[in-house]
CHARMM-style PDB file with segment names, atoms N, HN, CA, C and O in Angstrom:
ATOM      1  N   UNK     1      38.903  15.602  28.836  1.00  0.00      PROA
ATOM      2  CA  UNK     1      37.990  16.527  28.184  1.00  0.00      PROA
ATOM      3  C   UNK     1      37.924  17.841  28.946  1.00  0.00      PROA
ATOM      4  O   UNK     1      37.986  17.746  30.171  1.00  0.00      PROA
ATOM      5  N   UNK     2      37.781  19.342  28.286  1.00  0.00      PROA
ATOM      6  HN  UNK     2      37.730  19.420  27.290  1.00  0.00      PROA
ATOM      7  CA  UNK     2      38.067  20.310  28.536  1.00  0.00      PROA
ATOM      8  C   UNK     2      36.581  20.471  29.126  1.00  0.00      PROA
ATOM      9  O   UNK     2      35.715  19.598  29.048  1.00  0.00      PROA
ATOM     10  N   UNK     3      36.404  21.934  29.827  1.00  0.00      PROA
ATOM     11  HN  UNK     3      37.107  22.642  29.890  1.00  0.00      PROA
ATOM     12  CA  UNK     3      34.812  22.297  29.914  1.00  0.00      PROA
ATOM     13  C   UNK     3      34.333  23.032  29.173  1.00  0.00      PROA
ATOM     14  O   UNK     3      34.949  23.726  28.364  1.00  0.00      PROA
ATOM     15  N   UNK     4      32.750  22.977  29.391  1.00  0.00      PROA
ATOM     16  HN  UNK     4      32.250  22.413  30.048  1.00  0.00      PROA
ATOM     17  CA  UNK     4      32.323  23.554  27.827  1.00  0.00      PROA
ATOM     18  C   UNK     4      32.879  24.921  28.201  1.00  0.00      PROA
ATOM     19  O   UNK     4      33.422  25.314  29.233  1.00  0.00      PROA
ATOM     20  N   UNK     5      32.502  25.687  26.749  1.00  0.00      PROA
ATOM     21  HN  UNK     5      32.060  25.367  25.911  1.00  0.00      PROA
ATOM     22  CA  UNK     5      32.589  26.812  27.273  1.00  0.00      PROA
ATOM     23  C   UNK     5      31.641  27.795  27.558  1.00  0.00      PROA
ATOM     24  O   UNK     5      30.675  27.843  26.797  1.00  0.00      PROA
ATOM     25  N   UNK     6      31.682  28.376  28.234  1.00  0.00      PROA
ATOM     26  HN  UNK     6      32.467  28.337  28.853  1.00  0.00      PROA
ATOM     27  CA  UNK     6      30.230  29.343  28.608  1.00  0.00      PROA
ATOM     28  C   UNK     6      30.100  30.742  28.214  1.00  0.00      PROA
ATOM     29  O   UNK     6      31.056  31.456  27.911  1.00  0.00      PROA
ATOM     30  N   UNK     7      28.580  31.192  28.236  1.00  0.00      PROA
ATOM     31  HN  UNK     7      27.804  30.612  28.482  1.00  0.00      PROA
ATOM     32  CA  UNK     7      28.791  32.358  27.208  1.00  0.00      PROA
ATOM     33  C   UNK     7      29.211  33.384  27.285  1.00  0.00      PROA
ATOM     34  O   UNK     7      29.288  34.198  26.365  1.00  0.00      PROA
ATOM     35  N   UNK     8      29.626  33.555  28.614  1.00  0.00      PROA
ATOM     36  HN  UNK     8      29.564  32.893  29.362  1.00  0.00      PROA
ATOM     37  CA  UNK     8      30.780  35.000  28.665  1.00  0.00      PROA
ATOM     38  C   UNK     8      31.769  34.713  27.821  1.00  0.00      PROA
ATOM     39  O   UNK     8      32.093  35.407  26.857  1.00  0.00      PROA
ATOM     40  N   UNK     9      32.481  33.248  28.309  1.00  0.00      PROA
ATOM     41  HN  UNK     9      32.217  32.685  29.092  1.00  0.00      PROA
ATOM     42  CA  UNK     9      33.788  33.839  27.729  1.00  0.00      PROA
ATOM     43  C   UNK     9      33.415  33.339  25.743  1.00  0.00      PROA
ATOM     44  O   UNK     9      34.345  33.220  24.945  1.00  0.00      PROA
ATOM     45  N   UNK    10      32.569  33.221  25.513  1.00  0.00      PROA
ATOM     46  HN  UNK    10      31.814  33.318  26.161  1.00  0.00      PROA
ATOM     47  CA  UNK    10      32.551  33.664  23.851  1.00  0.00      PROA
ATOM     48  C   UNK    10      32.041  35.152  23.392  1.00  0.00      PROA
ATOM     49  O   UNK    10      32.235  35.654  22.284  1.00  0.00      PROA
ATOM     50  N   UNK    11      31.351  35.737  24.482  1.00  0.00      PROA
ATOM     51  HN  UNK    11      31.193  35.330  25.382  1.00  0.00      PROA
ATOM     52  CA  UNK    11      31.192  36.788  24.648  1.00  0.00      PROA
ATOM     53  C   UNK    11      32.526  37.697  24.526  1.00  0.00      PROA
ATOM     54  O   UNK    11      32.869  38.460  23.624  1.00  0.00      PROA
ATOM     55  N   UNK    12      33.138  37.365  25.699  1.00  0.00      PROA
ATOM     56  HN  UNK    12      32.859  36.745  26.432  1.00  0.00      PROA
ATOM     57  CA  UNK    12      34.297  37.543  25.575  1.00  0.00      PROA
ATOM     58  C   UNK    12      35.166  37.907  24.565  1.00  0.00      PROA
ATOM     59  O   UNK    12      35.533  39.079  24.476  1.00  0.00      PROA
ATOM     60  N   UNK    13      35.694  36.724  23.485  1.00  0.00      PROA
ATOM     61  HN  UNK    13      35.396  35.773  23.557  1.00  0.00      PROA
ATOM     62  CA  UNK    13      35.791  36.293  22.757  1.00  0.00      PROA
ATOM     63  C   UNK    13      35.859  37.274  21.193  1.00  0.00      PROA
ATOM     64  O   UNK    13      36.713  37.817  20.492  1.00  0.00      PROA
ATOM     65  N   UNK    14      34.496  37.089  21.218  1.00  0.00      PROA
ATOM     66  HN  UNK    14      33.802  36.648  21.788  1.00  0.00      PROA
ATOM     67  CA  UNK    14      33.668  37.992  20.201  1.00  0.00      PROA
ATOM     68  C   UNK    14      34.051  39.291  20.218  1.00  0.00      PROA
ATOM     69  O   UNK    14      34.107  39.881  19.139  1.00  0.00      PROA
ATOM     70  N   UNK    15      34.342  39.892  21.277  1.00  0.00      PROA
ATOM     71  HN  UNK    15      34.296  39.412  22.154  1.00  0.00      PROA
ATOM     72  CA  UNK    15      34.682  41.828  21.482  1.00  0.00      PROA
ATOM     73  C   UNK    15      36.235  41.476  20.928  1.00  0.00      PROA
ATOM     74  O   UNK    15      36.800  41.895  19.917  1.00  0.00      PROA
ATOM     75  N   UNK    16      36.673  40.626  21.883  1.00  0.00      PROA
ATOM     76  HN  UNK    16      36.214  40.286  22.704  1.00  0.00      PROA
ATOM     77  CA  UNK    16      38.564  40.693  21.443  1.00  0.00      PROA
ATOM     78  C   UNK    16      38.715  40.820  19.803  1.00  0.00      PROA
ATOM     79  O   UNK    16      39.548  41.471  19.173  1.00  0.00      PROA
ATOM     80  N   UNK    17      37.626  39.976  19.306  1.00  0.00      PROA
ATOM     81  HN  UNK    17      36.949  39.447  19.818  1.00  0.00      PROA
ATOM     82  CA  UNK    17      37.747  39.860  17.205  1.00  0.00      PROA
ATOM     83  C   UNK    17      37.568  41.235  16.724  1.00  0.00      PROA
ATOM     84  O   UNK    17      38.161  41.842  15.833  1.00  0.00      PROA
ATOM     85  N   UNK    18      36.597  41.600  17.530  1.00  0.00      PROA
ATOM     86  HN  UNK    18      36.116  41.106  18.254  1.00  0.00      PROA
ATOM     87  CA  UNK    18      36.008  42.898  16.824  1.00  0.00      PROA
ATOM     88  C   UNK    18      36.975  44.148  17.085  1.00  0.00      PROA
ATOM     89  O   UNK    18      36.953  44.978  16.177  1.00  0.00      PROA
ATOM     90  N   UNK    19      37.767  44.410  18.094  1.00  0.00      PROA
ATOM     91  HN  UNK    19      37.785  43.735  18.832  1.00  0.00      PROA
ATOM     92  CA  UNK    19      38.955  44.738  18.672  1.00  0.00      PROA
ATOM     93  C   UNK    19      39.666  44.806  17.428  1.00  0.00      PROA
ATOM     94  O   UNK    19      39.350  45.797  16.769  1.00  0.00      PROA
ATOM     95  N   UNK    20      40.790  43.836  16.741  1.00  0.00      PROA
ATOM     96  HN  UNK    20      41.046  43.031  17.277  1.00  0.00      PROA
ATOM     97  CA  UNK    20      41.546  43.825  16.008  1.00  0.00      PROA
ATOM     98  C   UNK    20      40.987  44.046  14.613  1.00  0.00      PROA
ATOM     99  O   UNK    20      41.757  44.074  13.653  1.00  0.00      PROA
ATOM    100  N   UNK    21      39.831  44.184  14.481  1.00  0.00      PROA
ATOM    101  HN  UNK    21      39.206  44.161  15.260  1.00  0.00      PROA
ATOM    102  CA  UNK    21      39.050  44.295  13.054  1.00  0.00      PROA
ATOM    103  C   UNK    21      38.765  45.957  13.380  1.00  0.00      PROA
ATOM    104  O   UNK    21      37.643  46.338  13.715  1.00  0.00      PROA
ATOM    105  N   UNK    22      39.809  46.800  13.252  1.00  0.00      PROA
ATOM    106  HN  UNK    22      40.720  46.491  12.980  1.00  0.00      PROA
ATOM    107  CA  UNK    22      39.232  48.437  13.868  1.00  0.00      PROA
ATOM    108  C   UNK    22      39.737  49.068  12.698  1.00  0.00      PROA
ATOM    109  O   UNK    22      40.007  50.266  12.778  1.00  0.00      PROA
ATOM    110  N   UNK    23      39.930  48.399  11.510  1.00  0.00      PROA
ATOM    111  HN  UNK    23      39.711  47.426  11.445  1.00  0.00      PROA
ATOM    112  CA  UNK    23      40.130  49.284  10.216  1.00  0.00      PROA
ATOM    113  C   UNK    23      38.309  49.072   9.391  1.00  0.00      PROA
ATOM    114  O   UNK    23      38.158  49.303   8.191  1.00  0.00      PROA
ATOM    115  N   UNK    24      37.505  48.764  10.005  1.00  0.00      PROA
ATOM    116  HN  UNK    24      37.627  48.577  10.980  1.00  0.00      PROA
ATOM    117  CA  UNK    24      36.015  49.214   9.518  1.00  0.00      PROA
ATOM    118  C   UNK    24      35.927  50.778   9.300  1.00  0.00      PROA
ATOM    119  O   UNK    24      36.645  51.644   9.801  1.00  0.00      PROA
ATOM    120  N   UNK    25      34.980  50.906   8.519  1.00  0.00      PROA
ATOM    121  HN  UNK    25      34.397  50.202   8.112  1.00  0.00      PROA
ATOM    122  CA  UNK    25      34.504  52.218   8.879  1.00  0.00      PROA
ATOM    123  C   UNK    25      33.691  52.928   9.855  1.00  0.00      PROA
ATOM    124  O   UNK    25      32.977  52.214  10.559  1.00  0.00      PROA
ATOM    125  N   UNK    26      33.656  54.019  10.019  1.00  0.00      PROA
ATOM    126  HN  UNK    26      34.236  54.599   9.447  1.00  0.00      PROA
ATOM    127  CA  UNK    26      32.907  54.139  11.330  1.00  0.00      PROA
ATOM    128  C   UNK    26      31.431  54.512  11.010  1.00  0.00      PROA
ATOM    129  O   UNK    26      31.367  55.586  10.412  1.00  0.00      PROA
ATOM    130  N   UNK    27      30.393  54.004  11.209  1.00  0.00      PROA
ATOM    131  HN  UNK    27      30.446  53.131  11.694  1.00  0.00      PROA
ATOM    132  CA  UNK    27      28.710  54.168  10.872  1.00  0.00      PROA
ATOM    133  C   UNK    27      27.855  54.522  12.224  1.00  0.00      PROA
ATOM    134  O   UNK    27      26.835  53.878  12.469  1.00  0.00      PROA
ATOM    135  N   UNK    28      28.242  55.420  12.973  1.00  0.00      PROA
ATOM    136  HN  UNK    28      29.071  55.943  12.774  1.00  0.00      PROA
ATOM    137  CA  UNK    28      28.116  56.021  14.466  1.00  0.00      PROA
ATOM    138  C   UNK    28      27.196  57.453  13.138  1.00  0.00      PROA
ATOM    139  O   UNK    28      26.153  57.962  13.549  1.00  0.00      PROA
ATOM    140  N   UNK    29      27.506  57.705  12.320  1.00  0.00      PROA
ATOM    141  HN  UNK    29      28.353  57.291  11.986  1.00  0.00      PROA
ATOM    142  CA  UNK    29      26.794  58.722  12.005  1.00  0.00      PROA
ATOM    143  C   UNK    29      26.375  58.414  10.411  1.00  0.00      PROA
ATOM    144  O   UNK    29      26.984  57.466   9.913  1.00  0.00      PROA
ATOM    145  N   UNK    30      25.265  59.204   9.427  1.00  0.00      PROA
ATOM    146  HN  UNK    30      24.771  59.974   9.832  1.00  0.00      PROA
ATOM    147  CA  UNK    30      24.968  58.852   8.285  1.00  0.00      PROA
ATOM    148  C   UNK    30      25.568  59.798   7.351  1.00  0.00      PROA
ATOM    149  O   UNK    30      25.548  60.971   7.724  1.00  0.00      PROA
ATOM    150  N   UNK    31      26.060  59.567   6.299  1.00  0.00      PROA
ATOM    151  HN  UNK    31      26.077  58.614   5.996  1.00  0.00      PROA
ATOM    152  CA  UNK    31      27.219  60.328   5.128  1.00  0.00      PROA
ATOM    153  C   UNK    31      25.704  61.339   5.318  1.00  0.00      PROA
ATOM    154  O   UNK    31      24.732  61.320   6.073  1.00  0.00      PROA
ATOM    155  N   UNK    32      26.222  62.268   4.044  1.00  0.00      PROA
ATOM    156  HN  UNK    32      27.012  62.283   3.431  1.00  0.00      PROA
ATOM    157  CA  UNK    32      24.807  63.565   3.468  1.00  0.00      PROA
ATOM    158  C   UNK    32      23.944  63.231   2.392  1.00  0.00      PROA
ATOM    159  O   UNK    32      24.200  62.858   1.248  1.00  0.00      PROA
ATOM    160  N   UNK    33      23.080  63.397   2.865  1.00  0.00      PROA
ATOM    161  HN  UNK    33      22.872  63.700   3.795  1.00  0.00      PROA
ATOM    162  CA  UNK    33      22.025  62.912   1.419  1.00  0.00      PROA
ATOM    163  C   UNK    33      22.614  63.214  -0.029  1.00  0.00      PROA
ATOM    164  O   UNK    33      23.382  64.151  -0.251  1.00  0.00      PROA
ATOM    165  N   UNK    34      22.166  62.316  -0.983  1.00  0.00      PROA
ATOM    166  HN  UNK    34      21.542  61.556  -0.802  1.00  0.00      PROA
ATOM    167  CA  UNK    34      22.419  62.232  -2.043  1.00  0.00      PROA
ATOM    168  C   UNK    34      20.694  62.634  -2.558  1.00  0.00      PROA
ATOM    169  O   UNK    34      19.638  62.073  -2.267  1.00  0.00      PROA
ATOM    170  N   UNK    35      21.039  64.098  -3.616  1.00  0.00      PROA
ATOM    171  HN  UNK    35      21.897  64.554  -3.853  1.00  0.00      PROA
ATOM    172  CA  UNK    35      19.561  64.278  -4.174  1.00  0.00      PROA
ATOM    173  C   UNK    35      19.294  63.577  -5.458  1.00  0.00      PROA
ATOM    174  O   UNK    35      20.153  63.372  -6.315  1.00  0.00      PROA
ATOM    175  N   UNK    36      17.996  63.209  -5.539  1.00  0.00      PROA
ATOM    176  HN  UNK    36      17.297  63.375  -4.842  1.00  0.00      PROA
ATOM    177  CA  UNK    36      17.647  61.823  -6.316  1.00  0.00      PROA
ATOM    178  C   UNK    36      17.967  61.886  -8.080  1.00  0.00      PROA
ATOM    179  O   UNK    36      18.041  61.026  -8.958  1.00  0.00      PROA
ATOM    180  N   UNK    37      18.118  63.537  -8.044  1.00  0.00      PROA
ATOM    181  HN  UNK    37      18.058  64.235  -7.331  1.00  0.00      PROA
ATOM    182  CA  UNK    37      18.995  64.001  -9.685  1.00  0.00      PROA
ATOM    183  C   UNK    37      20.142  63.365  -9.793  1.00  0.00      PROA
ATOM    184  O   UNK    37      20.426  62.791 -10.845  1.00  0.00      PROA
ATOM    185  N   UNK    38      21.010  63.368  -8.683  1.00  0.00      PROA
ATOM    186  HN  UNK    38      20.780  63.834  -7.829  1.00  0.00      PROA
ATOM    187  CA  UNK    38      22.286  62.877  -8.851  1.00  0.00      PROA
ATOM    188  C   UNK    38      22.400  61.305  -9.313  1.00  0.00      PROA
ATOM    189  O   UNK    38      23.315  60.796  -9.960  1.00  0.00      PROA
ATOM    190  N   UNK    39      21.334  60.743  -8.849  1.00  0.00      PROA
ATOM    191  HN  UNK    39      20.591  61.157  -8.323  1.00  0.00      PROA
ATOM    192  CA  UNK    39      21.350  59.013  -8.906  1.00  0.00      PROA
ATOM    193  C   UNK    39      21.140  58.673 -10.187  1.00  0.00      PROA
ATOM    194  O   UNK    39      21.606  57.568 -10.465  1.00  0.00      PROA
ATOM    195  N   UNK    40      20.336  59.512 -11.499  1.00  0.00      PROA
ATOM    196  HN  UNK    40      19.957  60.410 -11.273  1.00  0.00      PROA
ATOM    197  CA  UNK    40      20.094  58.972 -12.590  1.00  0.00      PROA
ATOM    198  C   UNK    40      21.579  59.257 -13.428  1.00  0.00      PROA
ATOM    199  O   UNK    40      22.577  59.973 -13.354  1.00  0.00      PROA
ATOM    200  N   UNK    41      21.133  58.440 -14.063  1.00  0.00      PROA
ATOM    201  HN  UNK    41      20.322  57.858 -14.123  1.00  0.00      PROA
ATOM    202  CA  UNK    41      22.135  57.969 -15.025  1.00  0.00      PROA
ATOM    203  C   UNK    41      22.420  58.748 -16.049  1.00  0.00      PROA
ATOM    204  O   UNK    41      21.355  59.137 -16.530  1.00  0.00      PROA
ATOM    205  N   UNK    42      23.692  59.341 -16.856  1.00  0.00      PROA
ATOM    206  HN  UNK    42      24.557  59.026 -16.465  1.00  0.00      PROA
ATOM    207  CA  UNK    42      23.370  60.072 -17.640  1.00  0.00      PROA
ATOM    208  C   UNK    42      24.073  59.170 -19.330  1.00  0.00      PROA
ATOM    209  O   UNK    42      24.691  59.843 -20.155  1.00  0.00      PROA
ATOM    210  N   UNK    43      23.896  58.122 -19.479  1.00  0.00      PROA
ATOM    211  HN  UNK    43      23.394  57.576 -18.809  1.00  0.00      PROA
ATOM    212  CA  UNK    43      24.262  57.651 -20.553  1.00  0.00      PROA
ATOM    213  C   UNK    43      23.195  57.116 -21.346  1.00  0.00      PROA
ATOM    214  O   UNK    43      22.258  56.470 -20.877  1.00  0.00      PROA
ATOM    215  N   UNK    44      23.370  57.427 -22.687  1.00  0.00      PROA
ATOM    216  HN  UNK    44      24.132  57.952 -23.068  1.00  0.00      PROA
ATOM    217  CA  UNK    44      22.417  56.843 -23.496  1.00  0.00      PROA
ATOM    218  C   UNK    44      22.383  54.932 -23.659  1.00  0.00      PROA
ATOM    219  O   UNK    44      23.297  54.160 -23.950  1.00  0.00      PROA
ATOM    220  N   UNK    45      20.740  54.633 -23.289  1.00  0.00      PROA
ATOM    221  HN  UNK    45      19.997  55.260 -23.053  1.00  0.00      PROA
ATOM    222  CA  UNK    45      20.919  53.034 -23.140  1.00  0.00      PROA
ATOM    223  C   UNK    45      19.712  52.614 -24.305  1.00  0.00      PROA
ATOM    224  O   UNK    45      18.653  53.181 -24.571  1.00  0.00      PROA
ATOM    225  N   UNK    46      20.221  51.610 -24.769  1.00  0.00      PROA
ATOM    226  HN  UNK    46      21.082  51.149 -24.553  1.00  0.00      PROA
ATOM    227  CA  UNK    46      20.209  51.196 -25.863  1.00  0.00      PROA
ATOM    228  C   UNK    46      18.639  49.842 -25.564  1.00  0.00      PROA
ATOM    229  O   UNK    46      19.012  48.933 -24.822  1.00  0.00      PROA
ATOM    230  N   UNK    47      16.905  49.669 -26.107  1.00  0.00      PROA
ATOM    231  HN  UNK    47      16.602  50.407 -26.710  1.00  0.00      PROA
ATOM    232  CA  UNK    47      16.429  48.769 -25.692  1.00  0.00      PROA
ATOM    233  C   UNK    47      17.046  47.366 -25.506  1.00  0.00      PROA
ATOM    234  O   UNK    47      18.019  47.169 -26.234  1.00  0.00      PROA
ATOM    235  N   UNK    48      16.775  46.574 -24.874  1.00  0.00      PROA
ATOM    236  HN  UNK    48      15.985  46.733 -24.282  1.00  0.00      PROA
ATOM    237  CA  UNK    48      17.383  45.077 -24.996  1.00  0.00      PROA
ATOM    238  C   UNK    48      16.971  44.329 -26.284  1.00  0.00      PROA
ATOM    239  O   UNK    48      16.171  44.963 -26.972  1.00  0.00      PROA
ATOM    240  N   UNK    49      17.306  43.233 -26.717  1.00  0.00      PROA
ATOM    241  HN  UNK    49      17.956  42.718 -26.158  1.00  0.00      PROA
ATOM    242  CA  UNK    49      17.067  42.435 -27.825  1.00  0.00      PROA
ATOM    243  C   UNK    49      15.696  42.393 -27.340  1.00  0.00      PROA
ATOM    244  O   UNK    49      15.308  42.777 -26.237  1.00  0.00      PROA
ATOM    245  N   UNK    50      14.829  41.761 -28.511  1.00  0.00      PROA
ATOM    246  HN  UNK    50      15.144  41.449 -29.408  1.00  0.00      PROA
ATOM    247  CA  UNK    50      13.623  41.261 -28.131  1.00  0.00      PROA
ATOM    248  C   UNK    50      13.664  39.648 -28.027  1.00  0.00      PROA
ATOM    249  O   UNK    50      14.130  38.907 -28.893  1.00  0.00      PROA
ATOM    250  N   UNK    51      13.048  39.220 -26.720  1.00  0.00      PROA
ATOM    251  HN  UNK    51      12.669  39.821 -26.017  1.00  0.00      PROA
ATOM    252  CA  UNK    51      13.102  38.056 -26.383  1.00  0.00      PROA
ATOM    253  C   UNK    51      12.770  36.588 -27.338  1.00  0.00      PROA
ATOM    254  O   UNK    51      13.343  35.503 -27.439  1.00  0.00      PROA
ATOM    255  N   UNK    52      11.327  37.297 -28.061  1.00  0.00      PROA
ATOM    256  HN  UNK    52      10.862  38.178 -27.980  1.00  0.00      PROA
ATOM    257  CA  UNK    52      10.949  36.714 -28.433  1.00  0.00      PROA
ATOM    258  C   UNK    52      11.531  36.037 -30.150  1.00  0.00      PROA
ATOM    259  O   UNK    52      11.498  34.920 -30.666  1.00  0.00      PROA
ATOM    260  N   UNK    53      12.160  37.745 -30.709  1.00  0.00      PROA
ATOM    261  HN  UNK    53      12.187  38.653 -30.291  1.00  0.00      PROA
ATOM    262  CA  UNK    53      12.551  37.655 -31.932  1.00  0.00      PROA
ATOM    263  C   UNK    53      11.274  38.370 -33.236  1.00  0.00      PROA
ATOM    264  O   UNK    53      10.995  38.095 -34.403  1.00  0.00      PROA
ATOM    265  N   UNK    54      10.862  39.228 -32.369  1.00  0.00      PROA
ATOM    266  HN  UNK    54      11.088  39.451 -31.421  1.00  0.00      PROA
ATOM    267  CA  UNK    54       9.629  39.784 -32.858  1.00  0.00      PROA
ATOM    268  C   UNK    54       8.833  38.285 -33.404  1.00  0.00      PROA
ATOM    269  O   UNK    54       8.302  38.279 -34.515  1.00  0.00      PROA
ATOM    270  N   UNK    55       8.814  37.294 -32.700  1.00  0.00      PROA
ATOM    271  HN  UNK    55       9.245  37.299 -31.798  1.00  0.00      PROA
ATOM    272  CA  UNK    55       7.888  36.152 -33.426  1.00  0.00      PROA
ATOM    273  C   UNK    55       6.869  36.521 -32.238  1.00  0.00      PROA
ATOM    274  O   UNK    55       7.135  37.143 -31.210  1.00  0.00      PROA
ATOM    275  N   UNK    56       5.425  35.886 -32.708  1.00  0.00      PROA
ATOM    276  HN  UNK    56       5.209  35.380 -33.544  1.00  0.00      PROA
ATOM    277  CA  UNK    56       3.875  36.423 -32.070  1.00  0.00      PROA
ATOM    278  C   UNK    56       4.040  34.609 -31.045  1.00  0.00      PROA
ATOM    279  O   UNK    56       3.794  33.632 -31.752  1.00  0.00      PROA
ATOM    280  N   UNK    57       4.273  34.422 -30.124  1.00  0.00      PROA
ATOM    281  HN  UNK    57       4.473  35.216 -29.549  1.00  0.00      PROA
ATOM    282  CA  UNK    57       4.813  33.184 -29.831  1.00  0.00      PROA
ATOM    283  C   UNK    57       3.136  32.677 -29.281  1.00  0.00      PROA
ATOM    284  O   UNK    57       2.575  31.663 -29.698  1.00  0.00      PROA
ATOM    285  N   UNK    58       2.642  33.490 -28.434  1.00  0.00      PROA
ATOM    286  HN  UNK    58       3.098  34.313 -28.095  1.00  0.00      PROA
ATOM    287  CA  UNK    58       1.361  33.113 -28.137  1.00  0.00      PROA
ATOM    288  C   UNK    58       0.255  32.337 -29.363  1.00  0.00      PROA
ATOM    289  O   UNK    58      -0.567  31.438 -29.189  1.00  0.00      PROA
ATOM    290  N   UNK    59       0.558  32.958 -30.402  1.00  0.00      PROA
ATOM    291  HN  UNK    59       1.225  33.689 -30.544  1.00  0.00      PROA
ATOM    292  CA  UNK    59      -0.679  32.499 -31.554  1.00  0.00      PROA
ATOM    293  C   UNK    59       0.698  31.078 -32.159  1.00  0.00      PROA
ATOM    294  O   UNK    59       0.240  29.960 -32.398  1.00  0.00      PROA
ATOM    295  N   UNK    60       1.743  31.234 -32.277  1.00  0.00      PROA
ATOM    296  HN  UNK    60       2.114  32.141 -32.083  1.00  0.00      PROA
ATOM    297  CA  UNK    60       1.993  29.929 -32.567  1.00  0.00      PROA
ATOM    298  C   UNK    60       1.805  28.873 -31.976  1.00  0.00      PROA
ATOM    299  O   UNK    60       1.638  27.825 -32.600  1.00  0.00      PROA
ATOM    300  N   UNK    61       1.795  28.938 -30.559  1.00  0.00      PROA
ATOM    301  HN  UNK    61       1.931  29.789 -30.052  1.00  0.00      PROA
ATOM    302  CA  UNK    61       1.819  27.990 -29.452  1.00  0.00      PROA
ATOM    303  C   UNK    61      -0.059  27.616 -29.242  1.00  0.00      PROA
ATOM    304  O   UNK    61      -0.488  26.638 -28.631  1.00  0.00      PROA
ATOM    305  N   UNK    62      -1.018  28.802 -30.005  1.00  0.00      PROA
ATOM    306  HN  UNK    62      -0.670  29.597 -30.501  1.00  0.00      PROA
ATOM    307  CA  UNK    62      -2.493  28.074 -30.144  1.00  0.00      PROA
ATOM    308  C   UNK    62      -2.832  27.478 -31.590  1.00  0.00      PROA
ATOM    309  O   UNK    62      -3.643  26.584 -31.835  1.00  0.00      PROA
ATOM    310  N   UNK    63      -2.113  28.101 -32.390  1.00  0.00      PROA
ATOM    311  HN  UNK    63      -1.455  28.827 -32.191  1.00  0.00      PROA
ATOM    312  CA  UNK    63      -2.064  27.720 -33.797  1.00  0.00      PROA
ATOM    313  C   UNK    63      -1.713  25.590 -33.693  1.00  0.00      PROA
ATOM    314  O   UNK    63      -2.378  24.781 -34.340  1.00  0.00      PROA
ATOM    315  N   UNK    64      -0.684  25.252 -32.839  1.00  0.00      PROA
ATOM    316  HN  UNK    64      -0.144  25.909 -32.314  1.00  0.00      PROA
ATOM    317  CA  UNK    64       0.792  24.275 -32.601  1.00  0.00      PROA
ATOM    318  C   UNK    64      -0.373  23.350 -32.200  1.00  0.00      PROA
ATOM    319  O   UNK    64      -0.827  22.428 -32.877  1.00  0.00      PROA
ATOM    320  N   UNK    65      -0.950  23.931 -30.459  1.00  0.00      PROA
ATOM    321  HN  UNK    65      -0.581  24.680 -29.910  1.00  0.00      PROA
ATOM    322  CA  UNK    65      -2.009  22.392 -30.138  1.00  0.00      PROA
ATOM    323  C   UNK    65      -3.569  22.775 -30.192  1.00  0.00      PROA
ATOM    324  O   UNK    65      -4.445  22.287 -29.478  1.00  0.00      PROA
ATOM    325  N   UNK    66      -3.760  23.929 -31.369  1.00  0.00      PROA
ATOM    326  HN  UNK    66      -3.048  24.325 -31.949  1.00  0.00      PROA
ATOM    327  CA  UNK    66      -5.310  23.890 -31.315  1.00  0.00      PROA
ATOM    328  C   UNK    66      -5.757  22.413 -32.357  1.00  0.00      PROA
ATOM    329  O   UNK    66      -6.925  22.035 -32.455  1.00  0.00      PROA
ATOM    330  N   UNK    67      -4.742  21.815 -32.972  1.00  0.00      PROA
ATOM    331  HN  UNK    67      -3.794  22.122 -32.893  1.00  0.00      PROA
ATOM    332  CA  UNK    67      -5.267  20.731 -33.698  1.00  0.00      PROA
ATOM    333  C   UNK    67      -6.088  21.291 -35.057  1.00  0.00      PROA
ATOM    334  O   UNK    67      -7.215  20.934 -35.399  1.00  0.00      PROA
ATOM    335  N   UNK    68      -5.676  21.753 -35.380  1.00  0.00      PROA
ATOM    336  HN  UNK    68      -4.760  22.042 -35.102  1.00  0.00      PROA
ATOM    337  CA  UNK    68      -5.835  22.569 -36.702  1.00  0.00      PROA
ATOM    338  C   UNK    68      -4.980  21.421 -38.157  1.00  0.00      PROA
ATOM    339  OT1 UNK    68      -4.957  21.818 -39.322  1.00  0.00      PROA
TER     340      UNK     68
END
């Protein structure tokens, strides 16, 4: 049986990975603000279906167990 290993050398270890992984980008500094006009959207969007099916689901569901 080998010895454990200790935390330098995963320390170690860990820098050598990060070493060969040097096509990251570099985030040492922040891109230029983006002004908050730019972020909206400019396409026309369409409401979603209605969930329900325009049915009144609440009054069916008291209508269903008011025992009527």
């Amino acid at each position: 049986m080998g010895k454990p290993a200790r935390h330098d050398d995963r320390a170690k270890s860990r820098a050598r990975g990060r070493a060969r992984g040097s096509d990251l980008p570099d985030f040492t500094t922040l891109p230029a603000r983006v002004a908050p006009e730019d972020l909206r959207t400019t396409q026309d969007v369409d409401p979603g279906p209605d969930p329900r099916g325009g049915r009144d689901t609440e009054a069916e569901f008291l209508l269903r167990h008011a025992g009527f």
